[in-house]
N, CA, C and O atoms as a DFTB+ gen file, in Angstrom:
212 C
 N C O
     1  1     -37.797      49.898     -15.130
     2  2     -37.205      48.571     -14.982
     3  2     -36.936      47.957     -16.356
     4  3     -37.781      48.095     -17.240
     5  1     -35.881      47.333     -16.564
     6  2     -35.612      46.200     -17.793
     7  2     -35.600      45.089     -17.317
     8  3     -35.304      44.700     -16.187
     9  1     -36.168      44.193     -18.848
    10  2     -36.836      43.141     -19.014
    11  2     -35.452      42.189     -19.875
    12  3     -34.772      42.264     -20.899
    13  1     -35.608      41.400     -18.783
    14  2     -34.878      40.036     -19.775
    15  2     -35.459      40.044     -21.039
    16  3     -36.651      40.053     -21.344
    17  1     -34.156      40.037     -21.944
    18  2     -35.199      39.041     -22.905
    19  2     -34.964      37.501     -23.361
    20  3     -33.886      37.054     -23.753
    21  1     -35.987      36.890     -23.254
    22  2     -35.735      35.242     -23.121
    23  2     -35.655      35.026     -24.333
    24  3     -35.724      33.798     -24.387
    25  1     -35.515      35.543     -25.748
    26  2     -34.856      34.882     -26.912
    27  2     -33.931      34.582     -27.074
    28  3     -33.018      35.274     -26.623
    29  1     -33.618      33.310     -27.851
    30  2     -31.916      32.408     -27.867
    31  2     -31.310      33.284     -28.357
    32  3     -31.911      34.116     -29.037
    33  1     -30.005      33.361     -28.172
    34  2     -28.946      34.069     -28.637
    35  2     -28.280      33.206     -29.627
    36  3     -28.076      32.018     -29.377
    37  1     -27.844      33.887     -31.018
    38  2     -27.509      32.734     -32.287
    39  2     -26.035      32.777     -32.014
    40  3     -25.293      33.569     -32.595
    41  1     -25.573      31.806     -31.009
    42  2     -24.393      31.362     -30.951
    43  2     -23.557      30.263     -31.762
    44  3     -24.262      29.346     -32.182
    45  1     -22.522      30.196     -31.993
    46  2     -21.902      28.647     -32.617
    47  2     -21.858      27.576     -31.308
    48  3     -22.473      26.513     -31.226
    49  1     -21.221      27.995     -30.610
    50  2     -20.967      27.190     -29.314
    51  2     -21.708      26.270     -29.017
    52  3     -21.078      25.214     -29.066
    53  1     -22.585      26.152     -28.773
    54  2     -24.265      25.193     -28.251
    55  2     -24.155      24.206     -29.624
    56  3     -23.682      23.069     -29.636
    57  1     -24.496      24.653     -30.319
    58  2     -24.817      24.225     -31.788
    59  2     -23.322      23.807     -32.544
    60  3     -23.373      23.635     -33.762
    61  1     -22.025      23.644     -31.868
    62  2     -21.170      23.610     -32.540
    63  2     -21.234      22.070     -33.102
    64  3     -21.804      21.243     -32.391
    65  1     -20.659      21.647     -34.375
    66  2     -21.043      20.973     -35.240
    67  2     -19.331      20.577     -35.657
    68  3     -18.750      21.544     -36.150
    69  1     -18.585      19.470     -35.541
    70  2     -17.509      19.516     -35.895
    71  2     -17.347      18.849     -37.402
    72  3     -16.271      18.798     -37.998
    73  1     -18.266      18.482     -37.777
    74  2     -18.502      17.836     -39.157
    75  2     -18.362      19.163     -40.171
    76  3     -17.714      19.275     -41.212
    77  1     -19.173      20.078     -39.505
    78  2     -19.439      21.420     -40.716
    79  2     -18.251      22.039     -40.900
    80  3     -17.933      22.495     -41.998
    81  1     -17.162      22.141     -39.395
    82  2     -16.197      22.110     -39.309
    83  2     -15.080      22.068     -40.285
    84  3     -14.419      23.053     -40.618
    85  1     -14.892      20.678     -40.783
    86  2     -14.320      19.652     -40.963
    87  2     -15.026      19.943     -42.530
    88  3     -14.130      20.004     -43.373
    89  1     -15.988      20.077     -42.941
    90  2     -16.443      20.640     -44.621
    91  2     -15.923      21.547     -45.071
    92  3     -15.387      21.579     -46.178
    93  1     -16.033      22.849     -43.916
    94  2     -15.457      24.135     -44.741
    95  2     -14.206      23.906     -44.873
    96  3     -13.893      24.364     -45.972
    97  1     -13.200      23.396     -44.306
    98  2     -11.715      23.692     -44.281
    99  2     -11.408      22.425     -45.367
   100  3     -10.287      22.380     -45.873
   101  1     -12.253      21.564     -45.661
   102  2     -11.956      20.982     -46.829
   103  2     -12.305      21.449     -48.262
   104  3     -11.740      21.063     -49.285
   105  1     -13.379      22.388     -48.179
   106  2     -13.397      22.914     -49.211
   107  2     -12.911      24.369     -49.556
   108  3     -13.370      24.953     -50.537
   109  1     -11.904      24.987     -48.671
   110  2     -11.437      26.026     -48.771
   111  2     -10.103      25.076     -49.075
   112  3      -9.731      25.407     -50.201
   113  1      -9.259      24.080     -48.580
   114  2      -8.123      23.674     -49.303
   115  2      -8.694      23.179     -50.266
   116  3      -8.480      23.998     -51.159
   117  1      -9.458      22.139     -50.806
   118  2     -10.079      22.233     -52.203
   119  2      -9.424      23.347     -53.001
   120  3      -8.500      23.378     -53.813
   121  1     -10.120      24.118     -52.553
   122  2     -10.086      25.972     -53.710
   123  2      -8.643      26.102     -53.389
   124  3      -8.005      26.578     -54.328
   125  1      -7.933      25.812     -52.320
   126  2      -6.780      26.674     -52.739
   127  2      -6.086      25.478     -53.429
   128  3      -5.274      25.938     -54.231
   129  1      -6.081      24.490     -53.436
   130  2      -5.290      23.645     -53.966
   131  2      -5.223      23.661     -55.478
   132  3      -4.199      23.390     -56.104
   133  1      -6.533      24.041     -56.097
   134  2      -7.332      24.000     -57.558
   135  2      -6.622      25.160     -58.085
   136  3      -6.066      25.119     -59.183
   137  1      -6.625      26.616     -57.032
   138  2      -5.489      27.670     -57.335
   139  2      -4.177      27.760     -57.460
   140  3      -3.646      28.673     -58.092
   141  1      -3.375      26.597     -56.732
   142  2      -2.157      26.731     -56.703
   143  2      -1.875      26.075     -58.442
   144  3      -1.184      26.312     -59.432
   145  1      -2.767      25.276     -58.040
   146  2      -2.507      24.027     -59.296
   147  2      -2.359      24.608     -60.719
   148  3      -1.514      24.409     -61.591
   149  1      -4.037      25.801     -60.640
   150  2      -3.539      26.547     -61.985
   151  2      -3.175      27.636     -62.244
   152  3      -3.519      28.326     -63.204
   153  1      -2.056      28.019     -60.965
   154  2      -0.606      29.076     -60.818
   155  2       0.382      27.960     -61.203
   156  3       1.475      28.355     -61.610
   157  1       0.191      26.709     -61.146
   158  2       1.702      26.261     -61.536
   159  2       1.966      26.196     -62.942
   160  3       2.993      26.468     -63.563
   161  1       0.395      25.616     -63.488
   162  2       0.092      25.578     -64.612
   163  2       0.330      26.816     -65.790
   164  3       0.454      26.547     -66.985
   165  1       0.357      27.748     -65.426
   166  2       0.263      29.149     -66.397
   167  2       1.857      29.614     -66.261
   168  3       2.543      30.212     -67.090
   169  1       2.256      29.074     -64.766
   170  2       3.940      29.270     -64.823
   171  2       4.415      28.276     -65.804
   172  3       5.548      28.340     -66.280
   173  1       3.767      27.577     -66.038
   174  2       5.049      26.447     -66.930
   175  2       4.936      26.838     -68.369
   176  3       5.871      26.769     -69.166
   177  1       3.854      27.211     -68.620
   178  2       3.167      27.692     -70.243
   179  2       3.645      28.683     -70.123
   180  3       4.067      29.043     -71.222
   181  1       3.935      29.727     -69.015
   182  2       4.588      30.891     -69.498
   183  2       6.334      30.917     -70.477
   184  3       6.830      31.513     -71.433
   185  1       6.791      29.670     -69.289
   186  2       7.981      29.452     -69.241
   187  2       8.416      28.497     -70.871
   188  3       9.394      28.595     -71.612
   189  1       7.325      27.713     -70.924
   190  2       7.478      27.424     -72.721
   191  2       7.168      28.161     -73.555
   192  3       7.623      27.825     -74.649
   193  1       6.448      29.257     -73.570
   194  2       6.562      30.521     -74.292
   195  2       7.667      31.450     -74.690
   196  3       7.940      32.159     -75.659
   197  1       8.160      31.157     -73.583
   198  2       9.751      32.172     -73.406
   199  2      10.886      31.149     -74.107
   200  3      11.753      31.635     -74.834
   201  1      10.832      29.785     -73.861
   202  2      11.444      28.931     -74.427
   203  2      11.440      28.677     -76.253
   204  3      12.259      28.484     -77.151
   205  1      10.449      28.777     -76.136
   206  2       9.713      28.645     -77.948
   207  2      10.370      29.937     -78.332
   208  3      10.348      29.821     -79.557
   209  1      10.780      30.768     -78.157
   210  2      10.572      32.720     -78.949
   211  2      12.173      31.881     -79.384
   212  3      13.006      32.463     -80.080
């Protein structure tokens, strides 16, 4: 015979949290925003480099 086993299962669902939510996806656009910012940045210095020669 098998036995239940009565330990919780580590779900999100039960425990879902829309605040924590709402953190990560602000700090993943954070990061990408900080990335785009210094891709635009190294494009423009590239582009006055090429300008300066």
């Amino acid at each position: 015979m098998f036995e239940r086993c009565n330990r919780k299962r580590l779900t999100l669902t039960p425990h879902y949290d829309p605040r924590v939510e709402d953190m990560v996806v602000n700090e993943v656009l954070s990061a990408f925003n900080l990335f785009e910012e210094e891709l635009v940045k190294a494009e423009e210095e590239e582009k006055r480099r090429k300008e300066a020669e």
